[in-house]
C-alpha positions in Angstrom: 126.0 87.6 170.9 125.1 86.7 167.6 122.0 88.8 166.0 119.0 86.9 164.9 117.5 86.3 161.7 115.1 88.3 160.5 111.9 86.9 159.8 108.5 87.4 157.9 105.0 86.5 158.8 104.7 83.5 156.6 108.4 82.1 158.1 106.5 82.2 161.7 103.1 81.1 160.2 104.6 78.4 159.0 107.1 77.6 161.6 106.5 74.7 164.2 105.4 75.2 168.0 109.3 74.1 168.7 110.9 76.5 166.3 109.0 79.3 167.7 109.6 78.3 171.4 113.1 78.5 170.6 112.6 81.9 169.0 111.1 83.6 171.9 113.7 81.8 174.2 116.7 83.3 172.0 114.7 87.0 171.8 114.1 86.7 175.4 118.3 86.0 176.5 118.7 88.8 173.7 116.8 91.6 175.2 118.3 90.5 178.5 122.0 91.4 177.1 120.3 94.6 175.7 118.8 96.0 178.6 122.2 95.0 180.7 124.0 97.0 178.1 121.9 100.1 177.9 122.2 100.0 181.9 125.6 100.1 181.9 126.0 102.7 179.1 123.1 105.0 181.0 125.1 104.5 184.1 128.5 105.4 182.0 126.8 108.5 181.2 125.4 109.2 184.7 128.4 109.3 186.2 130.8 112.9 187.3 132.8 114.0 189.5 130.4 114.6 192.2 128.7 111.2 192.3 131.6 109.0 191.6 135.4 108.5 191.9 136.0 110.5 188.0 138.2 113.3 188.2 136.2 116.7 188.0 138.5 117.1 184.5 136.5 114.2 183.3 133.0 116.5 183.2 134.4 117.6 179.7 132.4 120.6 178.5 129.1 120.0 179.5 128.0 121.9 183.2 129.6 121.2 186.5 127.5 119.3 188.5 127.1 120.8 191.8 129.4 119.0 194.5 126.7 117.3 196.7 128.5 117.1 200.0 128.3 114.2 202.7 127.5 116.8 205.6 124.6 116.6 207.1 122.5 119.8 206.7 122.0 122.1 209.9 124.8 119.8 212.0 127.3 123.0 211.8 126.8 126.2 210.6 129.4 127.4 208.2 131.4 130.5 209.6 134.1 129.2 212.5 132.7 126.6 215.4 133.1 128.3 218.9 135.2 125.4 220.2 137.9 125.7 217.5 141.1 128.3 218.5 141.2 130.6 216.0 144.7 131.7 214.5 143.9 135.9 215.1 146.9 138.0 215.4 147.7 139.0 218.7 150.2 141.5 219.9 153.9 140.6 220.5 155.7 142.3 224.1 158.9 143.2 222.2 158.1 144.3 218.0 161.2 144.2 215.7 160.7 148.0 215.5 158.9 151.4 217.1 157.4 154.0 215.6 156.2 156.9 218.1 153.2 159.4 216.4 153.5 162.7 218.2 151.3 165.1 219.0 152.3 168.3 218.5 149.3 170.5 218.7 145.2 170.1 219.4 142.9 168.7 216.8 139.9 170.9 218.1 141.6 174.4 219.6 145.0 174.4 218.0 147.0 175.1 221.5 150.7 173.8 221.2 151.2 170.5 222.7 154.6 169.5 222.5 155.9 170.4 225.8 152.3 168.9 227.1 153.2 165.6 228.9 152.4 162.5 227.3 149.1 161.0 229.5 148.6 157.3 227.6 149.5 155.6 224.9 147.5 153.8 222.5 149.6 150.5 220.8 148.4 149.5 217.3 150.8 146.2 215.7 151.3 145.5 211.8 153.2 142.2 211.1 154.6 142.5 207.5 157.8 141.1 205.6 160.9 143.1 205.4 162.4 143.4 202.1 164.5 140.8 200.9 167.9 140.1 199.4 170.3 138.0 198.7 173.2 137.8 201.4 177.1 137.4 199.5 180.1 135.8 202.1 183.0 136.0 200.3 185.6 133.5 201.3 189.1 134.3 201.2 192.2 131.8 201.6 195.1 132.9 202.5 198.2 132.4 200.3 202.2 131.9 202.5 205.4 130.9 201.5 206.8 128.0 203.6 210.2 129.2 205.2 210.9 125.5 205.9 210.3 124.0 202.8 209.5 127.3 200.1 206.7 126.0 199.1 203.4 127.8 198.9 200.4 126.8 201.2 197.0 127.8 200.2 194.0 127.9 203.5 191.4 125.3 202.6 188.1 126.5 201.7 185.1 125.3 202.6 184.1 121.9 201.2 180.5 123.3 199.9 183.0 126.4 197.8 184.4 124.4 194.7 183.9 127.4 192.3 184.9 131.2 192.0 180.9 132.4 192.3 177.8 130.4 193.5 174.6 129.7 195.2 174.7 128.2 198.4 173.1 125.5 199.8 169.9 127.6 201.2 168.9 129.2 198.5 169.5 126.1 196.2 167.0 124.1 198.9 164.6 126.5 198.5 164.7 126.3 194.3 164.4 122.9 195.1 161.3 123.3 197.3 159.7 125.7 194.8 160.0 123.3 191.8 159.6 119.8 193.7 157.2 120.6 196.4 155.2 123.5 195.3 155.0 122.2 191.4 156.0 126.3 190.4 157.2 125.4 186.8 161.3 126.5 185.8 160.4 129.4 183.6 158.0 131.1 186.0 160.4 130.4 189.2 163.6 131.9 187.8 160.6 135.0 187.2 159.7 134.7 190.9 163.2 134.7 192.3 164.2 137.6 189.9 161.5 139.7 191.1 161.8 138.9 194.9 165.9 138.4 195.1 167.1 140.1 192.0 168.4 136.8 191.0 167.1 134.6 187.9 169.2 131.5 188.0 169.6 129.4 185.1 167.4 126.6 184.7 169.9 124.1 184.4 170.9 125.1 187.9 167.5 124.8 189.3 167.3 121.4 187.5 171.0 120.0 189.0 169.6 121.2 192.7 167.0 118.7 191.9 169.2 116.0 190.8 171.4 117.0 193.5 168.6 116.5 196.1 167.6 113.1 194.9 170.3 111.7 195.3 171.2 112.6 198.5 167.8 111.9 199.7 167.9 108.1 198.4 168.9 106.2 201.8 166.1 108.0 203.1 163.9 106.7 200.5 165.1 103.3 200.7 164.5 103.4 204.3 160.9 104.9 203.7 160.0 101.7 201.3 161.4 99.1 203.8 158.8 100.2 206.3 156.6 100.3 204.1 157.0 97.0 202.8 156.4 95.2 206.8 153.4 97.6 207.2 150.7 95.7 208.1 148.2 98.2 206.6 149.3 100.7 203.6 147.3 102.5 201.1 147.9 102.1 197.3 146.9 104.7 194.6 148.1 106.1 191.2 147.4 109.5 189.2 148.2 110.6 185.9 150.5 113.2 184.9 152.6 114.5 181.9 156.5 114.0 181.7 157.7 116.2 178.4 153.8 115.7 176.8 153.5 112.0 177.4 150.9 110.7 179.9 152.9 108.9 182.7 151.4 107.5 185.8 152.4 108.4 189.5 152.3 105.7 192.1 151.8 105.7 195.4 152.3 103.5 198.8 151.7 105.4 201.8 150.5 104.7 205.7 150.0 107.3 208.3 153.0 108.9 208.6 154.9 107.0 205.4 154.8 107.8 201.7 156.7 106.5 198.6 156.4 107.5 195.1 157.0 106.4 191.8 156.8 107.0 188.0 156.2 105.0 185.5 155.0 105.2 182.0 152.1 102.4 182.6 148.9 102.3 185.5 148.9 98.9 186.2 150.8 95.6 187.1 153.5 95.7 185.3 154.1 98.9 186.6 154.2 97.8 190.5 156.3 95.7 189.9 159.1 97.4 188.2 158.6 99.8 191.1 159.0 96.7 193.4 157.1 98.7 196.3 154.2 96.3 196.8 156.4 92.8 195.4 157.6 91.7 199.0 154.3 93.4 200.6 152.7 90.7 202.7 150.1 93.0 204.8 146.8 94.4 203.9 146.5 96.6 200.4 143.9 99.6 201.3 142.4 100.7 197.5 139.5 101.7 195.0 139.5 98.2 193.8 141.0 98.6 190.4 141.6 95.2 189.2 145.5 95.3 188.3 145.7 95.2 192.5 144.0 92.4 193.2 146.4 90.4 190.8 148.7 91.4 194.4 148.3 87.4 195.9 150.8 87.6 198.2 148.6 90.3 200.4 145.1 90.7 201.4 143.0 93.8 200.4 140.3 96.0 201.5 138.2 99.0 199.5 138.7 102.1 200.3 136.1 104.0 202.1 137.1 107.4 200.5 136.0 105.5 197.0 132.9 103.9 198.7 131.3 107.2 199.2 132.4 108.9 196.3 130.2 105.8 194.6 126.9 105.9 197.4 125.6 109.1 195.9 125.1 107.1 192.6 124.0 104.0 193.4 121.2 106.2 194.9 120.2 108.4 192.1 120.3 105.2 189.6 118.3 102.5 191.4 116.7 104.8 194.5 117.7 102.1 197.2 117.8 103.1 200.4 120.4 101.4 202.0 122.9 103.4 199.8 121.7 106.8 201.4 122.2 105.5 204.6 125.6 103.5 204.5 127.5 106.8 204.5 126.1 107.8 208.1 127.9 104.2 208.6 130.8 104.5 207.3 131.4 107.7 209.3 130.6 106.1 212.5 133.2 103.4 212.0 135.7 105.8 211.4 134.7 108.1 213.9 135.9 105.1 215.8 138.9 104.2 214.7 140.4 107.7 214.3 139.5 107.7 218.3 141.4 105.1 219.0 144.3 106.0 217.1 144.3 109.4 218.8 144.5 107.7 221.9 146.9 105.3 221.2 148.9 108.3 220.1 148.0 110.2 222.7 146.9 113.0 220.1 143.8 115.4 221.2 140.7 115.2 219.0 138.0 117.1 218.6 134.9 114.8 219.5 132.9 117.4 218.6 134.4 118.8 215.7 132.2 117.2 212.4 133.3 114.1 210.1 133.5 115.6 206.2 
């Protein structure tokens, strides 16, 4: 919008009824852009983590708000419900080992006890981890000279031995898990195994298990998208990361018991479809309404709840409406719902009892 001329009291003393009608008229649609724009900055500036979808690393500097939770006060008291099984340690009937404790003379009187039959015994159980090491098989083949033909025959090794000295396939998975599942960075893992094997691989090995893995593991990921793809309801999200300092973005298509993922170097469009995940989806798209999903034509879409009440709490403390205090309690009861009907559709126990977060 274009600003306005500035004017001076003989200019409007002199100026026509029309002229000024048209000035007010112009002033008014001007303030009305103003005051939409100093909204929408204030409400910029009013948003955080704990009233909004914004990552908490978006609070910058300034103080943490307090996460405000959706829990209704005095429904459940913190410490563990009655109804919920606790995971205690209980004693085993047959430990891996047994240590006996004596008693070889009286505490109080000092009289010999050791040829005093034993009355009782009291059973105390620790459950620890033994200390660990690295197993070595060595394979050997045997060498023979052929008294048929002279020549010499070697015993075939074992397709997974194809050099003199290496890791096996266990310990190899589980450099894999560290680094892939648990996100343990190279340097300190090769640290971690060295202090709890004695081993501290290279990590151009750890980095060929990976490679190794993912491309084993792509049928299964083919087979993963496919079923994803004639899902009738899947969720869609994306999260930054870093890839060697650059930001990157990780996508994500996943249902109940399905997940895909994918990198790319751009958040939107053009990025699903070079991942080609959600190109041949033709069921319902489940996100935060970001607008690069709803250029997806060829299926329908529905906000995510999650989102919804990340957003209540400040549509509340901005225009003090009451409607958005009281569509979470809403929103729970409709999935309270749902997730019972999937349980017994399943067949899977639930907790009726057990609070909604």
């Amino acid at each position: 919008m274009s600003k306005l001329p500035l004017f001076s009291r003989e200019n409007l003393e002199s100026a026509s009824k029309e002229e000024l009608i048209t000035l007010i008229l112009q002033m008014q649609q001007q303030t009305m852009h103003l005051e939409e724009r100093i909204q929408n900055l204030e409400d910029r500036l009013a948003k955080n983590s704990s009233n909004s979808g914004k990552p908490p690393s978006s609070d910058g500097l300034m103080k943490k708000p307090v996460p405000k939770s959706l829990r209704e006060s005095g429904q459940r008291k913190s410490r563990g419900q009655k109804e919920h099984k606790g995971e205690t340690l209980e004693m085993i009937d047959e430990p891996d080992h047994l240590e006996v404790h004596s008693v070889q003379e009286c505490t109080h009187c000092q009289t010999d006890l050791s040829i005093v039959a034993v009355r009782e015994v009291e059973k105390r159980q620790m459950f620890n981890i033994p200390p660990v090491r690295v197993e070595v098989t060595e394979h050997q083949a045997e060498m023979k000279c052929c008294p048929g033909c002279g020549q010499q025959v070697r015993g075939q090794f074992p397709a997974a031995m194809s050099h003199a000295v290496q890791y096996g396939n266990c310990i190899l998975a589980f450099m894999v898990y560290l680094n892939a599942y648990q996100l343990i960075p190279m340097r300190r893992m090769v640290e971690l195994l060295g202090d709890f094997y004695g081993h501290m691989p290279s990590q151009a090995l750890i980095q060929s298990a990976n490679q190794r893995l993912a491309s084993e593991i792509t049928p299964t990921l083919a087979a993963i998208v496919e079923q994803l793809q004639t899902a009738p309801v899947v969720h869609g999200d994306e999260t930054g990361m870093r890839i060697e300092g650059e930001l990157h973005w990780l996508h994500n298509v996943y249902t109940q018991f399905l997940t895909a993922y994918g990198v790319h170097a751009k958040r939107g469009y053009e990025a699903m479809m070079d991942l080609g995940i959600l190109t041949a989806f033709t069921g319902r798209l489940v996100h935060d309404g970001w607008k690069p999903y709803l250029k997806l034509k060829a299926c329908s879409h529905a906000l995510c709840d999650a989102y919804h009440l990340r957003e209540l709490p400040f549509v509340f403390e901005r225009t003090q409406q009451a409607w958005s205090q009281n569509m979470p309690q809403l929103l729970f009861y409709q999935y309270r719902v749902e997730t019972l009907a999937f349980m017994h559709d399943f067949r899977v126990p639930f907790d009726n009892n057990y609070p909604l977060e």
